[in-house]
FIGUFI-696602 format. One record per residue (C-alpha): residue number from 1; residue in three letters; x, y, z. Coordinates in Angstrom, 2 decimals. Layout:
FIGUFI-696602
R:NUM:ALA:X:Y:Z
...
//
This chain:
FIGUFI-696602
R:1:UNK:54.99:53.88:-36.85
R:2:UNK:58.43:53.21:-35.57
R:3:UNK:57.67:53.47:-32.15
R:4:UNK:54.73:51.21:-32.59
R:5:UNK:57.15:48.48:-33.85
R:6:UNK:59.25:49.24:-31.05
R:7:UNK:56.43:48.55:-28.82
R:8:UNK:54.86:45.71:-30.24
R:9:UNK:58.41:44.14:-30.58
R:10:UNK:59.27:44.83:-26.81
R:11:UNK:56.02:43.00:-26.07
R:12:UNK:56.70:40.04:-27.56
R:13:UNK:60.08:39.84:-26.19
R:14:UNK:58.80:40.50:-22.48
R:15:UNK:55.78:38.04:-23.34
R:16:UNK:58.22:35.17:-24.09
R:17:UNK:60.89:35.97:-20.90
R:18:UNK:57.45:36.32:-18.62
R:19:UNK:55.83:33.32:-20.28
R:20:UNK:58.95:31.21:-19.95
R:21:UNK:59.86:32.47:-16.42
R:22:UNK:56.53:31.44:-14.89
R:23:UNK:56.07:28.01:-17.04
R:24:UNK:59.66:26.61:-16.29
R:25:UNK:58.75:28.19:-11.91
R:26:UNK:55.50:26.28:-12.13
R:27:UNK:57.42:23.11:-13.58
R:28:UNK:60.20:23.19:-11.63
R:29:UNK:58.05:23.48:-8.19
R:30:UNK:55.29:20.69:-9.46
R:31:UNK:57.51:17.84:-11.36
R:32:UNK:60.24:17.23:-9.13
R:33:UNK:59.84:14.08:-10.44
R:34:UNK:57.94:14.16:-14.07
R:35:UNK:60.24:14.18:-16.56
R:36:UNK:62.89:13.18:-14.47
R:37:UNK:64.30:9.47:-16.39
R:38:UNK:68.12:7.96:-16.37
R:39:UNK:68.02:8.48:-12.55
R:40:UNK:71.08:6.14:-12.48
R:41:UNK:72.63:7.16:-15.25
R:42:UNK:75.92:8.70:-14.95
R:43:UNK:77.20:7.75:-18.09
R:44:UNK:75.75:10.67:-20.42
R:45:UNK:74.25:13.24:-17.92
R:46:UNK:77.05:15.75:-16.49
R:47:UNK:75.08:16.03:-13.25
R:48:UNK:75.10:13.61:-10.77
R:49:UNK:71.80:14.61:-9.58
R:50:UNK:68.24:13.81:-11.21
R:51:UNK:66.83:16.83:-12.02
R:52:UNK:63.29:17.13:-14.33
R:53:UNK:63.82:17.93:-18.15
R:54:UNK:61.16:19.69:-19.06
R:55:UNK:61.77:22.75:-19.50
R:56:UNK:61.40:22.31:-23.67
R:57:UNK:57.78:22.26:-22.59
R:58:UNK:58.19:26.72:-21.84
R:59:UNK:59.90:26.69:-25.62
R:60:UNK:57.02:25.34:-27.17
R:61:UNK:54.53:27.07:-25.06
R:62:UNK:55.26:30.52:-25.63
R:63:UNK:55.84:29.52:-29.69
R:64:UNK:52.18:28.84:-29.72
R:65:UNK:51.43:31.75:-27.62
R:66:UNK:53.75:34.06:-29.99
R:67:UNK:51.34:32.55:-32.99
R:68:UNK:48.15:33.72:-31.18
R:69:UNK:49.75:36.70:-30.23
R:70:UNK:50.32:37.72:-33.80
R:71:UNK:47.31:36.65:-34.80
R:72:UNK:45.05:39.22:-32.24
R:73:UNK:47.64:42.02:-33.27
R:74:UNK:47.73:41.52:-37.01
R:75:UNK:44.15:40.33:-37.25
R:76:UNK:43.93:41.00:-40.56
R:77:UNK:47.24:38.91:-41.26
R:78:UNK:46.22:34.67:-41.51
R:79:UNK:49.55:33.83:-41.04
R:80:UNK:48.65:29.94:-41.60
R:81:UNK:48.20:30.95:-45.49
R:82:UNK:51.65:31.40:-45.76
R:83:UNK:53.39:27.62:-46.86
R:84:UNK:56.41:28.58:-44.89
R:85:UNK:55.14:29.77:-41.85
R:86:UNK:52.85:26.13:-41.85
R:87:UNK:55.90:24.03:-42.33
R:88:UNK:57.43:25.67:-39.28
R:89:UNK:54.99:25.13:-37.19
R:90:UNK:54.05:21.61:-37.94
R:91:UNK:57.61:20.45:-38.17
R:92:UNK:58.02:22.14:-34.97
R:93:UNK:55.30:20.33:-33.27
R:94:UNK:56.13:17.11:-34.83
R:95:UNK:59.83:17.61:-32.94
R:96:UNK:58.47:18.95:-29.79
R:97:UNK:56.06:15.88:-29.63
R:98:UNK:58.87:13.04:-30.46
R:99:UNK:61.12:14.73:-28.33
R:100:UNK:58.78:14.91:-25.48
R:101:UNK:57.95:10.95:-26.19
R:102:UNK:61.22:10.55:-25.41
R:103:UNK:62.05:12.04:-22.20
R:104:UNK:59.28:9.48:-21.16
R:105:UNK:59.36:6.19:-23.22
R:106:UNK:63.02:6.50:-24.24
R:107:UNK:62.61:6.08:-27.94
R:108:UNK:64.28:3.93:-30.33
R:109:UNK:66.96:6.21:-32.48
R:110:UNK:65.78:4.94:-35.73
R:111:UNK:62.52:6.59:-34.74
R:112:UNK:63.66:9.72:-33.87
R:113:UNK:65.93:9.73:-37.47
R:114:UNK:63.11:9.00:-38.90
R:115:UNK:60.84:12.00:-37.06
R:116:UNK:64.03:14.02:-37.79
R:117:UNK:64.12:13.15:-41.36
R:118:UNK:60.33:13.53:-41.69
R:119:UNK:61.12:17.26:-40.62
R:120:UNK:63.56:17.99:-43.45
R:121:UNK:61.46:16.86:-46.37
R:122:UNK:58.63:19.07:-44.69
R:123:UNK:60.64:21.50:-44.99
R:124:UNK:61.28:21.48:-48.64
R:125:UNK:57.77:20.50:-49.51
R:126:UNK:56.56:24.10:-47.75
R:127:UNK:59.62:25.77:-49.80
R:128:UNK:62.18:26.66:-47.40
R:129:UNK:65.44:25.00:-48.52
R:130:UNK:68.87:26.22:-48.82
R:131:UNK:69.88:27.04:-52.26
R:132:UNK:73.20:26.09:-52.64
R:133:UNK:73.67:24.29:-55.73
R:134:UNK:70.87:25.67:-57.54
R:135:UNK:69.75:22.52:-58.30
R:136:UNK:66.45:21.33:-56.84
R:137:UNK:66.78:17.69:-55.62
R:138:UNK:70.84:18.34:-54.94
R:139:UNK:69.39:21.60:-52.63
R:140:UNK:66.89:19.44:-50.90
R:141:UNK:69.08:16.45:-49.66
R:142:UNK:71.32:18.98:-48.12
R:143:UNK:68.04:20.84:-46.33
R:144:UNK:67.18:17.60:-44.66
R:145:UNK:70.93:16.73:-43.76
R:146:UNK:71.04:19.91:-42.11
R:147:UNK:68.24:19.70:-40.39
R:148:UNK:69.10:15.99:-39.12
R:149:UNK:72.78:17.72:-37.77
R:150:UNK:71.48:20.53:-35.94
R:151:UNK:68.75:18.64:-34.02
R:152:UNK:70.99:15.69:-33.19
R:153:UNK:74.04:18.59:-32.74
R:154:UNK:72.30:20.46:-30.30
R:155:UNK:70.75:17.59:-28.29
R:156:UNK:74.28:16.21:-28.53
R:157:UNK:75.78:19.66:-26.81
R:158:UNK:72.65:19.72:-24.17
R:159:UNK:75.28:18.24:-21.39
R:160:UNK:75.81:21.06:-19.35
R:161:UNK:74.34:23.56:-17.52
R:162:UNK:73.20:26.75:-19.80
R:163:UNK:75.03:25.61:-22.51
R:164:UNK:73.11:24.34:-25.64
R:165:UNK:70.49:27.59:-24.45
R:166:UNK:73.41:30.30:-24.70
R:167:UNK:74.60:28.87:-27.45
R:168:UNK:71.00:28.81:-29.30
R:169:UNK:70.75:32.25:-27.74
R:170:UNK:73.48:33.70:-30.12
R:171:UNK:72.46:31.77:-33.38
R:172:UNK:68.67:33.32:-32.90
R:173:UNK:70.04:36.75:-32.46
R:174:UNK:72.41:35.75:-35.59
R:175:UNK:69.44:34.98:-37.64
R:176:UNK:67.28:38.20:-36.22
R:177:UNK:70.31:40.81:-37.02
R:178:UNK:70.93:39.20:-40.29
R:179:UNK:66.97:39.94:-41.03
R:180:UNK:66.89:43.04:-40.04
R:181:UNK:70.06:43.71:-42.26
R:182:UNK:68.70:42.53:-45.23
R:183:UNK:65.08:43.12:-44.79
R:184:UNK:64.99:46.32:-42.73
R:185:UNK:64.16:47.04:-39.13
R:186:UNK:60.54:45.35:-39.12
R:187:UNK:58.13:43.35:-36.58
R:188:UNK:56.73:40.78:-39.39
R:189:UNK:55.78:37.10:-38.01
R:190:UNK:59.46:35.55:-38.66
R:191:UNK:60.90:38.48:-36.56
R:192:UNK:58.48:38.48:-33.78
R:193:UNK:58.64:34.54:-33.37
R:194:UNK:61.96:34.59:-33.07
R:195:UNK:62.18:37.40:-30.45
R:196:UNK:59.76:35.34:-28.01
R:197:UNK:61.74:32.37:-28.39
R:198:UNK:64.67:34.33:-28.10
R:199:UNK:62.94:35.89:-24.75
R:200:UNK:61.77:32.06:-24.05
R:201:UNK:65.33:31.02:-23.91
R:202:UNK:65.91:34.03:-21.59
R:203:UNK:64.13:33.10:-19.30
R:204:UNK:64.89:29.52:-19.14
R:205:UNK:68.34:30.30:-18.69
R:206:UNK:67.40:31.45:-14.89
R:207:UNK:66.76:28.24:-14.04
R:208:UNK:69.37:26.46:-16.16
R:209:UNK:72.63:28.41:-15.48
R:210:UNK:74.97:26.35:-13.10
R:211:UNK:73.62:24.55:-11.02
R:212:UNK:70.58:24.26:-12.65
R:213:UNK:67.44:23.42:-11.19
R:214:UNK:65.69:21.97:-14.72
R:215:UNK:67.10:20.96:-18.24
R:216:UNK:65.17:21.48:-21.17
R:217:UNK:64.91:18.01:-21.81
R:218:UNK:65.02:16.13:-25.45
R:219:UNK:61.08:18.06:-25.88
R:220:UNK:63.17:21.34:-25.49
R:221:UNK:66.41:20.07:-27.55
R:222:UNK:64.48:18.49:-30.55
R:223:UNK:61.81:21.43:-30.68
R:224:UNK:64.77:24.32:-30.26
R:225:UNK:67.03:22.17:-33.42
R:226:UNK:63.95:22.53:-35.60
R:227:UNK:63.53:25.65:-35.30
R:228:UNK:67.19:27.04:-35.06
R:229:UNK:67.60:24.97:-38.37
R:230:UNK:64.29:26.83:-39.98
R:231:UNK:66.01:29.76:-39.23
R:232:UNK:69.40:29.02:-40.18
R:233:UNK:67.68:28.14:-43.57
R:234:UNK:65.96:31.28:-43.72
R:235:UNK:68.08:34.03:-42.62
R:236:UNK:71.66:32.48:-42.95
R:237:UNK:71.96:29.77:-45.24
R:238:UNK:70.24:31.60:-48.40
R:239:UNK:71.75:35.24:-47.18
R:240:UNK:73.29:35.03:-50.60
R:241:UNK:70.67:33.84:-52.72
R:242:UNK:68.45:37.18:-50.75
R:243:UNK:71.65:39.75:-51.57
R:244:UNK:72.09:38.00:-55.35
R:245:UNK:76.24:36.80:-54.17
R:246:UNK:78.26:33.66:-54.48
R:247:UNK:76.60:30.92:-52.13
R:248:UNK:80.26:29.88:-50.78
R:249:UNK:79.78:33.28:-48.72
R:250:UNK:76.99:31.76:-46.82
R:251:UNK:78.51:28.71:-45.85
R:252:UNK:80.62:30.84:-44.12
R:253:UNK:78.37:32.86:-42.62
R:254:UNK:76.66:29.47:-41.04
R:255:UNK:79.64:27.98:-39.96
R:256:UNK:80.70:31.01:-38.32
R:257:UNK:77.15:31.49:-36.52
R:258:UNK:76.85:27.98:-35.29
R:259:UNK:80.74:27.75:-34.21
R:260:UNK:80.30:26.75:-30.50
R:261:UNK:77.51:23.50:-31.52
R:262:UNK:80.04:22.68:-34.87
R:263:UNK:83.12:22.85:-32.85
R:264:UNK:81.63:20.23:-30.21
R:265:UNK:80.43:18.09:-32.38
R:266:UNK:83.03:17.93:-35.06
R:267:UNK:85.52:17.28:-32.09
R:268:UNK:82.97:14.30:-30.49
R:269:UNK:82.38:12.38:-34.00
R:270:UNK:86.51:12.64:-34.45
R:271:UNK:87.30:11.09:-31.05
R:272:UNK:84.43:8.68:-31.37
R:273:UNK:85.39:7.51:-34.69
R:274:UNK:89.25:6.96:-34.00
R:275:UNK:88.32:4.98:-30.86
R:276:UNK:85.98:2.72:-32.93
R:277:UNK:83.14:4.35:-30.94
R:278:UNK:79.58:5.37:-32.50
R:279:UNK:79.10:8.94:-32.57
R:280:UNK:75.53:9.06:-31.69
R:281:UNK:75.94:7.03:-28.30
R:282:UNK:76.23:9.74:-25.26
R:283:UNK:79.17:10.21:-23.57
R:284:UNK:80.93:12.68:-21.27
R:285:UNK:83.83:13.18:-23.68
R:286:UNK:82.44:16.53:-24.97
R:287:UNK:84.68:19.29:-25.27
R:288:UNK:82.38:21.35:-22.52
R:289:UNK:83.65:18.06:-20.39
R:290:UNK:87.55:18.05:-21.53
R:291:UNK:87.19:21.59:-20.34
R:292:UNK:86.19:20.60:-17.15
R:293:UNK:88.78:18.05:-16.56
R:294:UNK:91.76:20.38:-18.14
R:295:UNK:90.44:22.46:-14.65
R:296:UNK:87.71:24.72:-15.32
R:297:UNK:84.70:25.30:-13.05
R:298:UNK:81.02:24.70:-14.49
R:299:UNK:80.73:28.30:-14.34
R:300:UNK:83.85:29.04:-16.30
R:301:UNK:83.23:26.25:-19.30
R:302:UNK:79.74:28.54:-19.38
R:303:UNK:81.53:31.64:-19.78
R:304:UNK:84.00:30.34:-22.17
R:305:UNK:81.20:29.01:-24.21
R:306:UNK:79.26:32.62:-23.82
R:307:UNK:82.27:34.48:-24.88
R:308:UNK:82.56:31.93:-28.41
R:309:UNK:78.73:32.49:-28.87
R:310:UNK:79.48:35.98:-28.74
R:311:UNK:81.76:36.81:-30.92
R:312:UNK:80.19:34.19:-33.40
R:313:UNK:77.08:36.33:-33.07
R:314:UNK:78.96:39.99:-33.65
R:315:UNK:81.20:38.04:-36.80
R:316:UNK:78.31:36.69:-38.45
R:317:UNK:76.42:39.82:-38.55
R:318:UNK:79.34:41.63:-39.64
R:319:UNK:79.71:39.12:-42.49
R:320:UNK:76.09:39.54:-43.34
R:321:UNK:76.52:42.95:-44.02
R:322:UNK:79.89:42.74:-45.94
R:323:UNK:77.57:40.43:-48.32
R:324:UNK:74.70:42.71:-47.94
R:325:UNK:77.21:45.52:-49.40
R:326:UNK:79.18:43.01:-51.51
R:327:UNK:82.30:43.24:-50.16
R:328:UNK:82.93:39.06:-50.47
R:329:UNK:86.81:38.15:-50.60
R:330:UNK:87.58:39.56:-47.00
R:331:UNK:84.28:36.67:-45.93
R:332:UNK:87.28:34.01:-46.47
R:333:UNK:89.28:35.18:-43.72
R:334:UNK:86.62:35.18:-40.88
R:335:UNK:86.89:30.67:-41.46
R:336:UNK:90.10:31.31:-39.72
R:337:UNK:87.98:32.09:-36.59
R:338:UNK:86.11:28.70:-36.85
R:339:UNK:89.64:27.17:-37.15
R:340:UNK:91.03:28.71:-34.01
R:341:UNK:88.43:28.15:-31.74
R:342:UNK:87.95:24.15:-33.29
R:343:UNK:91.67:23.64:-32.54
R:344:UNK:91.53:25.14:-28.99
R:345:UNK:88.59:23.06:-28.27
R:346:UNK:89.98:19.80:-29.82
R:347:UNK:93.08:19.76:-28.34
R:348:UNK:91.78:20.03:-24.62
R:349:UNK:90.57:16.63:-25.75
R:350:UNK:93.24:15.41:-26.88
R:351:UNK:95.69:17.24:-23.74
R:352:UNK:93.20:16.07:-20.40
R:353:UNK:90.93:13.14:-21.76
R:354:UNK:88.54:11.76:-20.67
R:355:UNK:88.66:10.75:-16.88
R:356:UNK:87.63:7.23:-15.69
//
C-alpha cells in the first residue's frame, strides 16, 4: 500500500514537471509574440527585452490535468462532491481567466479587485476560511483580505527572473509537509494537486531562471495567488484549529512560510507610502531591485531569494510540528527570523535606492 502511494505520488509529480516542460517549450517556440504586451515599457518590467508571459497558461493546464488524473485513478472518488475541492477549482479558474484577460486587454484594477474579492467570498461560501477569531463574519473578512494580499503580493514580486516561482515553490512544499505532518503520509486529492503544481512550477522554472525565455504572465500570477492562498488557508493558517492550539501559533507559522513575498511587499507599500506614492502602481523599487543596484547579479538576487525560501520552508515545518506536539512558547522566537530577514531587505532600500 505504501509503495503504491509512493508510486502514484511520483506520477503525479513527474506528470506536472513533463506537462509543464512541454506546454511552456511549445509556448515559448510558437508565441514569440502572443502574450507579449508593455513592449515599451521599462517602467515596471525588470527586463529590457519583450519576452511572452504565458507561461501561467502550463499552471493551469496541468491543474486540470491533475483533476482528471485523480479522477481515472480514484474512479470511485467524485471529487467535485466535495464543497471545498469545488471552490478551489472555480475560484481558480475565475483567477486564471481574469488574469489571462489581462495580459491581453490590460484590465482596469477595480476589476481585477473585484475578481479578486469575488474569490475570497467563494472561498468562505465553500467553507474554507481561516479560523482565527472564532467568530464567523470576523473569520471571513480576514479570508478574503488574505486572499486579495497574496494574489496582488505575488503578482507584485513577479519582477524578476525565477523569483515569485521559487518563492511559491517553498510555500507549496510548506503547505504539503505541514499535511503530511498533521494528516499522515497520504496521496488524497489536496496532496496530489499540490505535488503537480508543485512539479508544474518545476518545470517552468527551466525556462524562467535568469535570463528567462518566458514569464508566467498575470494568467500564471493571479491563478498561482489563488491557489497558494487556498492552501495557505488549508494547511497553514488553521494548523491550530487541526492540532486544537492557540491560533496566534499559526500566524506565525504563515508569516514565517510566506517570508520572502511579505518581506517585499511590506518593504514596497512602506517606501511607496512615505514618498506619497500608491502602492499598487508598478515600479522597479522592489527589494529583488535594491538588491540589484546595492551590486548583485540577477543570478545572485535568485539565490539569495532561494536561500530565504529555504529556510522559510525547513522553519515552518519545524514549527508545524512543535504545534503538532504542543510545544507553543518556543513558536514566538522563530518571528525573530521574519524580523531579520525584513530588516536586511529594507534597508538595501533604504542604503542603494532606487536608480534613475
Amino acid at each position: 500500500m505504501l509503495l503504491l502511494k509512493i508510486l502514484q505520488i511520483f506520477g503525479f509529480a513527474v506528470g506536472g514537471i513533463m506537462i509543464s516542460f512541454f506546454c511552456n517549450g511549445l509556448l515559448l517556440r510558437f508565441s514569440r509574440s502572443l502574450g507579449i504586451r508593455n513592449k515599451n515599457d521599462v517602467i515596471v518590467r525588470w527586463s529590457n527585452e519583450s519576452k511572452p508571459s504565458l507561461g501561467g497558461i502550463s499552471f493551469f493546464i496541468v491543474f486540470v490535468f491533475s483533476a482528471i488524473g485523480y479522477s481515472i485513478v480514484f474512479y470511485e472518488k467524485n471529487i467535485f462532491h466535495d464543497l471545498k475541492y469545488i471552490g478551489l477549482f472555480v475560484g481558480a479558474s475565475i483567477a486564471f481567466l481574469m488574469g489571462l484577460a489581462d495580459d491581453a486587454y490590460n484590465t482596469r484594477p477595480l476589476g481585477k479587485l473585484f475578481i479578486q474579492i469575488s474569490c475570497g467570498l467563494l472561498l468562505v461560501v465553500t467553507n474554507t476560511s481561516i479560523d482565527l477569531f472564532h467568530v464567523q463574519s470576523l473569520d471571513a473578512i480576514i479570508t478574503v483580505i488574505w486572499v486579495i494580499i497574496v494574489m496582488n503580493s505575488l503578482n507584485m514580486l513577479d519582477n524578476m527572473d525565477g523569483i515569485t516561482a521559487t518563492t511559491v515553490l517553498f510555500i507549496l512544499l510548506s503547505c504539503l509537509c505541514g499535511g503530511w505532518l498533521i494528516f499522515g503520509f497520504n496521496n488524497d486529492i489536496w496532496s496530489l494537486t499540490l505535488i503537480s503544481i508543485i512539479g508544474s512550477i518545476i518545470g517552468f522554472l527551466y525556462f524562467n531562471l535568469h535570463p528567462a525565455k518566458i514569464f508566467m504572465g498575470d494568467a500564471g500570477s493571479q491563478f498561482i495567488g489563488f491557489f497558494v492562498a487556498f492552501f495557505g488557508v488549508k494547511f497553514l493558517w488553521n494548523v491550530s484549529s487541526l492540532t486544537e492550539t492557540n491560533s496566534w501559533a499559526a500566524v506565525i507559522v504563515v508569516l514565517i512560510a510566506f517570508t520572502p513575498a511579505a518581506a517585499d511587499t511590506l518593504t514596497v507599500v512602506i517606501n511607496r507610502l512615505k514618498k506619497g506614492q500608491s502602492p499598487m502602481v508598478g515600479g522597479k523599487d522592489h527589494t529583488t531591485h535594491h538588491l540589484v543596484y546595492a551590486g548583485f547579479n540577477d543570478k545572485q538576487v535568485w539565490m539569495v531569494f532561494f536561500v530565504i525560501g529555504l529556510f522559510s520552508f525547513l522553519l515552518s515545518i519545524a514549527m508545524i510540528n512543535l504545534i503538532h506536539l504542543g510545544i507553543i512558547i518556543p513558536i514566538l522566537f522563530f518571528s525573530i527570523y521574519f524580523i531579520v530577514v525584513f530588516i536586511f531587505l529594507y534597508r538595501n532600500t533604504v542604503n542603494f535606492p532606487q536608480k534613475k
